[in-house]
N, C-alpha and C positions, 0 to 999 in steps of 0.2 A: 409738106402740105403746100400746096400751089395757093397763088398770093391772089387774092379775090381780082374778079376783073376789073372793068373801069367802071364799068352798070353797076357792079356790086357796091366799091368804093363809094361811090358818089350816092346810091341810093342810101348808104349806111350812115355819112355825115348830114344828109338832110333828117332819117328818122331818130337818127339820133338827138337829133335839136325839134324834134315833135312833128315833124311835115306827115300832115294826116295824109295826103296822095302820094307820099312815099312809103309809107305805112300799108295802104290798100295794095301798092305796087309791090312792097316785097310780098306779102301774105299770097298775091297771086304767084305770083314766081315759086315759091314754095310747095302753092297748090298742086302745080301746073309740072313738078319733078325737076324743075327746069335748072343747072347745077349755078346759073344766076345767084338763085333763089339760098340754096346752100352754102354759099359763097358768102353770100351776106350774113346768115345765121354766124357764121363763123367771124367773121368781123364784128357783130354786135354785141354777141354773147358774153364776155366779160364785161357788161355791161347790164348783164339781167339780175334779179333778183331782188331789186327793191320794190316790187310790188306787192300789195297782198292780193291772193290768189281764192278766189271766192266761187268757190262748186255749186250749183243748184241740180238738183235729180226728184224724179218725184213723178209719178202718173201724169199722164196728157190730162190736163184737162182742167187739172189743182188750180191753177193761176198764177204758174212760176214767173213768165213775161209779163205781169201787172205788178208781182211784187216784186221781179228784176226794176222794172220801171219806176217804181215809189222808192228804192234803193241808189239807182241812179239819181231822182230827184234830191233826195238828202243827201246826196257826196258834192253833188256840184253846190248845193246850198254854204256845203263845206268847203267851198272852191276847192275840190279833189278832182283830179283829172280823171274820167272814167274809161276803161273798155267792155266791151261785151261780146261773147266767143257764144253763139247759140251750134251746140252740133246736131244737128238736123238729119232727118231719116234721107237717105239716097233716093232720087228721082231715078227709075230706072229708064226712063227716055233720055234726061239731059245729063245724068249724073250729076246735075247742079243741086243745091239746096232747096229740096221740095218747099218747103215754107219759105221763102224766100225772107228779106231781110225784114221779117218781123213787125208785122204790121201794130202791136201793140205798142211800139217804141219808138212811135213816130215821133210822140212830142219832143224829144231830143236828137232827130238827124240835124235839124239845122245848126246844133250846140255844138261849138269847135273844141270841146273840152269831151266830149263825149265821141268816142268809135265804136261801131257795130260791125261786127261782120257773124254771117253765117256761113256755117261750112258742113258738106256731106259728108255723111258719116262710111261713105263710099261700101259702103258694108265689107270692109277690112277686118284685118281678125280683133278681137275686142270691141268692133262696132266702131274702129277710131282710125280716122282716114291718117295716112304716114305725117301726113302735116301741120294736121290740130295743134299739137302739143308748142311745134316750130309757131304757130300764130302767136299762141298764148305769149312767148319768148319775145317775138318779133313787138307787141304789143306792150310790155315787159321795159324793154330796150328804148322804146318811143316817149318813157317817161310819164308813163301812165302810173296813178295812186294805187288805184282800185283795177284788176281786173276777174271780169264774172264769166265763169264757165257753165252754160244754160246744154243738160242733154233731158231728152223725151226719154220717160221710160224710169224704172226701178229694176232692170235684167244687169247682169253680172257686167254684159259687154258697158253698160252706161257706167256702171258705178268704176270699171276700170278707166276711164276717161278722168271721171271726176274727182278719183282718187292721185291726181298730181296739183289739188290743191289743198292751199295750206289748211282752210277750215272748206267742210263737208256741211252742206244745208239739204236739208232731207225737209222738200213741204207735200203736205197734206190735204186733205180734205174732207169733213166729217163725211162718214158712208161710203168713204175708200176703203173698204176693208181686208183687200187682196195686198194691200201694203202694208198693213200691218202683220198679213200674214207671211211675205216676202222679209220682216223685220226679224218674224218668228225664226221665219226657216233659216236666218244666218244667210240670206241670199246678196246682203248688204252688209258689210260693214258697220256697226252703228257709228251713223254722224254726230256731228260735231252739236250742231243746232238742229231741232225742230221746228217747222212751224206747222202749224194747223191754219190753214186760209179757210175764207169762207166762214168764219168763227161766229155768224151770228143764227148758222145751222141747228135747230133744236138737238142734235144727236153732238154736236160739240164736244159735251162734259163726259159723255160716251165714252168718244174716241181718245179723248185725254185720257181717263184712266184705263182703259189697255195699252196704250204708249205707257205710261209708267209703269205698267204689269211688266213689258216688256224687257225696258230700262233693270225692272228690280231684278232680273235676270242675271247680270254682267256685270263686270268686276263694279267696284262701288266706291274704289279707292280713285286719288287723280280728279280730272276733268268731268262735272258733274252734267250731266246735256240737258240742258235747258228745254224746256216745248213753250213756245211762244204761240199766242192765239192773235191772228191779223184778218183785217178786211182790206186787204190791199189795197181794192179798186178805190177806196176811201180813203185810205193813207191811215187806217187804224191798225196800229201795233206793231210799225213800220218802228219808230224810234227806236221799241223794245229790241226788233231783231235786228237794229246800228250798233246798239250797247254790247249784248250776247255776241256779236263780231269782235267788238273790240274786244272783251274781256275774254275770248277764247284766244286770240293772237295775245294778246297780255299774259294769259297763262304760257302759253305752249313757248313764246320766247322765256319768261322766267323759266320755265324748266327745261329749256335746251332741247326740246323734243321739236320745235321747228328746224331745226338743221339736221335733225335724224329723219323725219317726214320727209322735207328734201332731197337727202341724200339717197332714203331709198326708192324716191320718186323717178330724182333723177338715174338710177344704176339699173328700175325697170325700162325707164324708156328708150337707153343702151343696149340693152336685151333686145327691146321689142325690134327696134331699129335695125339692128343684126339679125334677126331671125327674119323678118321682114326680104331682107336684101338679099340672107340667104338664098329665101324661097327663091326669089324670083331669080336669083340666077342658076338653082338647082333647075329652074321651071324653063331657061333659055336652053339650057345644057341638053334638057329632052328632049327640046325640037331638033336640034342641029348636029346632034353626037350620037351616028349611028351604033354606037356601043351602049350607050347608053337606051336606047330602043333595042339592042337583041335582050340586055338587062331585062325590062319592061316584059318583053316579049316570053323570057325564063317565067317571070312572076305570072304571065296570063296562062299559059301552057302548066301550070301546078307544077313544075321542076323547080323554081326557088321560091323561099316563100317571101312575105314584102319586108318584114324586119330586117331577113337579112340583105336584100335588095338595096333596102335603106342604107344598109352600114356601108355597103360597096360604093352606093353611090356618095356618100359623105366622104371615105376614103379620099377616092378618085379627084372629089372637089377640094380636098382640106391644100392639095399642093397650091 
């Protein structure tokens, strides 16, 4: 392995000792493919893992960035260092982060204790651009306490994002009830914590008990999932769901099942990474290798059919 360059080096001893525009600087290098960027990860990396890794998923609209933001309030209150990872739908003009850096979460850009970044979700496969994961790392590495992974949406691509943190928050809101029927259909994973926002909704007490209908479904042993009722924009029931954090990271390290989460967190996003890379050099190989276009050309003509096309073309690439 080739020994990082000098950008890399140097950008890695400054984020390592917390430099927030070393921090932005490698996240873009990252963004951007750029082997900088990769270089760095790889100098930092024995250095990640002391963060706790905090997922939010949940319909547009619930009020996840107000209770990101009443969250963030109580950590630094806690003098904890915070990040915040929002993955955001792709802009198909700029490919930049349609919602830009989160207009709800102003009250904390000027807090040097506090990083934000958003990032497109480039509409890659699982809805997760190749470098999310490298941010979350990168942010990780910087010596951050706390960092929060903010995606749009309850579809399989979000929940694969949000499933490489250590606890799963799943918020709500009464008269959502296309989410709970997404909880039905097993389209989710069941999380870690609940919350119900918007909690002073008359259909509230509703919505709680079909979430426990739900609950009484799945195993019953282990990790019991909490449903927490908050008014975020008011800081109501924000403590509740600091506690329900703590005491889910308290569980899952007493029972050794944070370094099993981890492990197979970490061994998909190796996977993802190598299929990833594959493609794209399977997808170089077809521009430029005119054997690989008469191949193509067999499959369009109905004389080979595309499985086995595939396995030749995988042959051809494994040397």
């Amino acid at each position: 392995m080739a020994a990082p360059g000098r950008t890399a080096a140097e950008l890695a001893e400054r984020l390592l000792g917390g430099d927030r525009r070393a921090l932005a600087r490698a996240i873009s290098l990252v963004e951007n493919d750029d082997p900088e960027g990769w270089a760095l990860v790889r100098e930092v990396y024995p250095h990640t893992g002391r963060a706790a890794m905090v997922g939010f998923t949940g319909p547009p609209g619930v009020g996840k960035s107000t209770l990101i933001g009443a969250l963030v309030k109580n950590a630094r209150g806690r003098d904890r260092e915070v990040a915040v990872l929002s993955i955001d739908p792709s802009s198909p003009f700029t490919h930049g982060a349609l919602l830009g850096d989160r207009i709800r979460l102003t009250d904390h850009f000027l807090d040097p204790g506090v990083f934000i970044r958003s990032m497109a979700s480039r509409g890659s496969l699982g809805g997760l651009s190749e470098a999310t994961l490298q941010a979350a790392l990168l942010m990780d590495a910087a010596g951050k306490d706390d960092v929060f992974l903010e995606t749009v949406g309850v579809g399989q691509a979000e929940v694969d994002i949000i499933d490489h943190a250590d606890t799963v928050v799943l918020v709500l809101m009464p008269g959502s009830g296309d989410s709970i029927q997404a909880l039905k259909a097993g389209v989710m994973e069941i999380p870690d914590v609940i919350v119900v926002n918007k909690a002073d909704h008359p259909l509230t007490d509703t919505m709680v008990r079909e979430i426990r209908g739900v609950l009484s479904l799945g195993p019953q042993e282990g990790w019991r999932v909490p449903i927490v009722r908050t008014e975020a924009s008011k800081g109501a029931g924000v403590e509740e769901v600091v506690q329900r954090l703590h005491d889910h990271r308290a569980h899952i390290e007493a029972e050794g099942t944070l370094e099993e989460r981890r492990r197979r967190n970490l061994m998909n996003e190796v996977m993802a990474l190598a299929a990833l890379r594959l493609r794209r050099r399977l997808e170089e190989s077809v521009g430029r290798d005119p054997d690989v276009q008469a191949l193509l050309d067999e499959v369009v003509g109905r004389r080979l059919d595309p499985a086995s096309a595939a396995a030749q073309l995988l042959e051809r690439n494994s040397g």
